[in-house]
N, C-alpha and C positions, 0 to 999 in steps of 0.2 A: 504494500500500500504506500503511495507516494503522499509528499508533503501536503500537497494540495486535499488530497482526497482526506486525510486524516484531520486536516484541520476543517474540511466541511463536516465531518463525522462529529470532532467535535461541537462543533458550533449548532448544527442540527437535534445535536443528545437531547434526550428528554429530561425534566427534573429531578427522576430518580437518577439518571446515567449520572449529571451534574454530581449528585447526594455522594456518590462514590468515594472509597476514599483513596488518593491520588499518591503515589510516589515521583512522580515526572519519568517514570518507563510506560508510557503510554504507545509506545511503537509495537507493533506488532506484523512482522517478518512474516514476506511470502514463501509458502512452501517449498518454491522454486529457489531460494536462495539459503536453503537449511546448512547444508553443507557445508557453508563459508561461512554463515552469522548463528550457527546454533552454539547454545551458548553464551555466548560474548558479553562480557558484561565490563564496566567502566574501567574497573580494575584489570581484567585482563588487555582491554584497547590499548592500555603503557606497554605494551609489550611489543606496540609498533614501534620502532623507533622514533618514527616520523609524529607519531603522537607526544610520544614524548617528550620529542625535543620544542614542540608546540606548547605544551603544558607548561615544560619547564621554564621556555625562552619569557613567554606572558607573566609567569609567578615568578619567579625571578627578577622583573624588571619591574615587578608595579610595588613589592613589597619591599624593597631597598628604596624607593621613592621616599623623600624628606613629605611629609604631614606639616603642615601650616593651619592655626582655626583663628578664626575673625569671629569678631561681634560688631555690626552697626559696619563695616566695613575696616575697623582697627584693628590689627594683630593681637592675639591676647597670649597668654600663655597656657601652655595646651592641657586639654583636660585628662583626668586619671585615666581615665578610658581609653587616651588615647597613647597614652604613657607604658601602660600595665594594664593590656584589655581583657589577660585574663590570667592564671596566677600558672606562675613556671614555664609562661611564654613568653617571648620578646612580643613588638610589635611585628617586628618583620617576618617572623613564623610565622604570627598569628591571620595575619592577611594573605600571606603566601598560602597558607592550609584554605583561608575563605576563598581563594583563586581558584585553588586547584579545584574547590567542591565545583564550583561555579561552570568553570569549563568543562569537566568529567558529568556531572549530575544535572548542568542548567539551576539548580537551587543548591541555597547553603542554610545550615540552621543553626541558633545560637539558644543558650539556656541564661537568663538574665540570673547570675547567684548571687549581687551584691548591688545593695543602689545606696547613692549619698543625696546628702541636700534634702533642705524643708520640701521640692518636689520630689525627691526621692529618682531621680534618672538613675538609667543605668550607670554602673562604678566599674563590674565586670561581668564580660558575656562568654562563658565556655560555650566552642564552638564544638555538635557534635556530628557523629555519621552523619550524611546524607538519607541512606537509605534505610538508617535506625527510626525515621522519621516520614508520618503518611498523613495528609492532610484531608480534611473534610467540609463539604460545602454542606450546609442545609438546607433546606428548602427555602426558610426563609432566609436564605443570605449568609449566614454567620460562618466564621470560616474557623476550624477547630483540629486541633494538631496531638498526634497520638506518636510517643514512641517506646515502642517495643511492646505495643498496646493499653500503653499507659496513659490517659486521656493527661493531657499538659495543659495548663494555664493561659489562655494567648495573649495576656498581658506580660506572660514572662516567656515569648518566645518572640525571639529575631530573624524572620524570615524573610532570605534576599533572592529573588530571579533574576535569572539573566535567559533570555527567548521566550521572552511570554508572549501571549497571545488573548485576546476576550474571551471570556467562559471556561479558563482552567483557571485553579487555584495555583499551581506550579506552572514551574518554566520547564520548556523543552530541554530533553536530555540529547545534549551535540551526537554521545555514540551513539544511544538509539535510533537516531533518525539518521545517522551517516554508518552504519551498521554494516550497510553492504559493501560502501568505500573502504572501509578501513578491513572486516573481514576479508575483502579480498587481496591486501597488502596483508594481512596475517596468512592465510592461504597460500602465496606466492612466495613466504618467506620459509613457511611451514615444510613446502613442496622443495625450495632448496637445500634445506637441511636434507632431508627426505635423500633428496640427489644424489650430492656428495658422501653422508654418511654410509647410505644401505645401498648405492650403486642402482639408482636406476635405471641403469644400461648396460648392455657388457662391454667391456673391452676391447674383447676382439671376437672373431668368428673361426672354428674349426669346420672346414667344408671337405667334402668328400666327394670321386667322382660316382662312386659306387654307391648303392645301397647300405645303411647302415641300422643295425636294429638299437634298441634304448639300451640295452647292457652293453652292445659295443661302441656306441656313442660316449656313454657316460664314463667307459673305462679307458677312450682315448681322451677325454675331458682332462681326468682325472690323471692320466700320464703325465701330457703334456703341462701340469700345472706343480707336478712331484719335479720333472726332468728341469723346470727354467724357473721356478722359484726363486728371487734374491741372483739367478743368474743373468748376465747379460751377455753371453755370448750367445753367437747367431746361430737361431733354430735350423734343424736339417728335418724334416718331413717328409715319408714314403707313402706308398700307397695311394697316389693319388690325393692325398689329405693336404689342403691353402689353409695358412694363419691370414687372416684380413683384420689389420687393426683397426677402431672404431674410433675416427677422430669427432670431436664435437666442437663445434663455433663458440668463440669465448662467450660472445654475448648474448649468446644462447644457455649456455652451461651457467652465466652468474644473473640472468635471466633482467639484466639490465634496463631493458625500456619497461617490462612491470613494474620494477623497485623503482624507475623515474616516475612514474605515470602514479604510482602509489603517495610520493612524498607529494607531488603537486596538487593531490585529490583531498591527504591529508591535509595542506596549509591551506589551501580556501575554506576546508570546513570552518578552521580556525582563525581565520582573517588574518595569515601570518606570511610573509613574501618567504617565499620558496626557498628563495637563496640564504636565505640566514636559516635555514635548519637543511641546508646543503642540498637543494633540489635546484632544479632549472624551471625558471621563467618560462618558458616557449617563445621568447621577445627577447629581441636587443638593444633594450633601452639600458644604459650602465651612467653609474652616477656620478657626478664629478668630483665630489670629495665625500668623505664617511657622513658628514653632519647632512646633507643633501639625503642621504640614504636613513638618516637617522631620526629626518625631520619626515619624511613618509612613511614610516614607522610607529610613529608617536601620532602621526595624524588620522590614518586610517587602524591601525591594530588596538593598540595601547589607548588615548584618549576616549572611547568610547566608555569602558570598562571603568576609566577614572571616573567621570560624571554619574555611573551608575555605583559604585561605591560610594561616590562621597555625596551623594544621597542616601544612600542608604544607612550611614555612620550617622549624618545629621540628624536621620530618626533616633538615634539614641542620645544627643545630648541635648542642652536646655534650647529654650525656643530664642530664635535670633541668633542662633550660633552655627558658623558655614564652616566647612573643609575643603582646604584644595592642596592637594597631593601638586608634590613641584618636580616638574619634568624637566629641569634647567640640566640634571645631571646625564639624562640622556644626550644632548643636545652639544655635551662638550666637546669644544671643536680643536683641533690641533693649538699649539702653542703661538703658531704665526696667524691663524686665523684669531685668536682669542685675544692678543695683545692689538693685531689689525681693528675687532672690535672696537676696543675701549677706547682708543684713540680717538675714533668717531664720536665715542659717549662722552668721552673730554673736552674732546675739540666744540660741542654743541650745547655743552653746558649741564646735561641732564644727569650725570653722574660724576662723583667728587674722585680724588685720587684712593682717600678712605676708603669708598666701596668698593673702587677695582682691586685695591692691598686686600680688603677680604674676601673677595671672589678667591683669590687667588691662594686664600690661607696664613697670608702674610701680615705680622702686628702692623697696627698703626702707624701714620708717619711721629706720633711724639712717643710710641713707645722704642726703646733702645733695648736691642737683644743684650744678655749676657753674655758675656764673650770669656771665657776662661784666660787668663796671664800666668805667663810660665814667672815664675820666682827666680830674679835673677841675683846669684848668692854675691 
């Protein structure tokens, strides 16, 4: 069943279908493609590479991201939550792990364990399974979260999508609905193993001009495999009996344009350019420096994802207070490029020598380094 088709299935369900209760594995695999997507589930999908390095490249790059929170539009200093979001996690885990649900599962779930303040907001949110947790619509509307069958609070649950749609309560789960893509880049990798390890092929060919029955066949088989074992000297063959060895196309044998055709199927699932998880484009557009490559990165991949988390964090802190993740650190451009920069910002007035010295990590202009002096006797 295609995208299309399932989302009119949804949208058409009746108020009981709605009542259902949802884990965001709503896809359900044609018969016709059992063999490559039975099975499969989010956890095993990492076990494409090409998935993986989608996963990782995305979580990787949004959870090192510096956090910034304003009120009224003035920087404030950042709240506990965003400090210590939940205990014996960094923040950077902590959003790394919310990434990963995200991309793998389409929803992420948090358990609110502690709140501060006369409004009592969230303090920390343990983020838990995905699929420990199954959500419910009721007829009238109310939307009601059970995990491990444990009916939950929904005042104390934090529930974030990423591919939602009208008339679910969850978001779309990327493997189930690319199931077949990705199953069959598991198949084709499956199938090479397969190859090389258990010899999907023979070798060579013992042919005969004569007639040969299966005990005589199998006991010249079997000669000829005692007589040049670990030998390399050249075969001598009677009777009529040709060794034909069996060559195979490299790019045939490491099955090359599948595992191309596989990474490039996987990056658009995941909105990620091909070539930074080592696939090819099918285009020869190449970009003139890393920041160029790095600024369409950030625009089309990455910034989507940002404006959908940090709405989703602003549901947890007090009202009038915003988040914005700062993507400056992707965006750093070589040494000549970066001083090229500031020069512009100097020369126009709009940034001081001070800001460029801490761009750059460097004290002020009135603080003086310590300088160690040798003691001269």
């Amino acid at each position: 069943m295609g995208l299309i088709a399932e989302l009119r299935r949804v949208l058409s369900a009746s108020t009981q279908d709605r009542a259902s209760w949802q884990t965001g594995d709503t896809y359900s695999a044609s018969s016709s493609y059992a063999n490559v997507t039975a099975g499969l589930t989010a956890d095993g999908a990492l076990r494409l590479s090409a998935v993986w390095a989608c996963v990782r490249l995305l979580s990787d790059t949004i959870s090192t991201l510096p956090i910034d929170a304003y009120r009224r539009g003035a920087q404030i200093t950042l709240p506990p939550l965003l400090v210590s979001p939940a205990a014996g996690l960094s923040r950077e885990e902590w959003v790394y792990q919310l990434v990963v649900s995200l991309l793998l599962r389409g929803n992420a779930y948090g358990l609110i364990t502690a709140r501060t303040g006369a409004t009592m907001r969230p303090a920390q949110v343990e983020l838990v399974h995905p699929d420990s947790v199954a959500v419910h619509v009721t007829p009238d509307g109310r939307i009601e979260f059970r995990r491990r069958g444990v009916e939950l609070d929904p005042a104390d649950v934090w529930h974030v999508r990423a591919y939602s749609f009208p008339g679910s309560a969850v978001g779309l789960s990327p493997v189930e609905y690319a199931r077949q893509s990705i199953g069959l880049g598991l198949a084709s990798q499956r199938f090479g193993v397969q190859f090389f390890e258990d010899g999907a092929h023979p070798s060579g060919l013992l042919t005969s001009e004569s007639a040969m029955s299966r005990e005589t066949a199998h006991e010249a088989k079997e000669r000829f495999i005692q007589s040049f074992r670990g030998n390399r000297e050249p075969a001598v063959l009677g009777q009529g009996v040709k060794y034909q060895q069996i060559q195979i196309n490299p790019e045939e044998a490491q099955f090359l344009d599948t595992q191309k055709f596989s990474v490039s199927q996987v990056a658009r699932i995941f909105g990620v350019p091909a070539e930074m998880i080592g696939g090819e484009t099918g285009h020869s557009m190449t970009y003139v420096n890393s920041e160029a490559q790095a600024l369409d990165y950030l625009r089309y991949s990455v910034s989507p994802w940002l404006v959908r988390l940090e709405r989703a964090l602003e549901r947890l802190l007090s009202s009038g207070t915003s988040v914005k993740f700062n993507p400056n650190a992707i965006l750093r451009a070589t040494t000549s490029e970066r001083f090229a920069a500031y020069q512009v910002a100097l020369d126009a007035g709009f940034m001081t020598v001070d800001e460029v010295r801490a761009l750059e990590d460097l004290p002020q202009q009135g603080t003086v380094r310590s300088v160690p002096v040798e003691r001269v006797a």
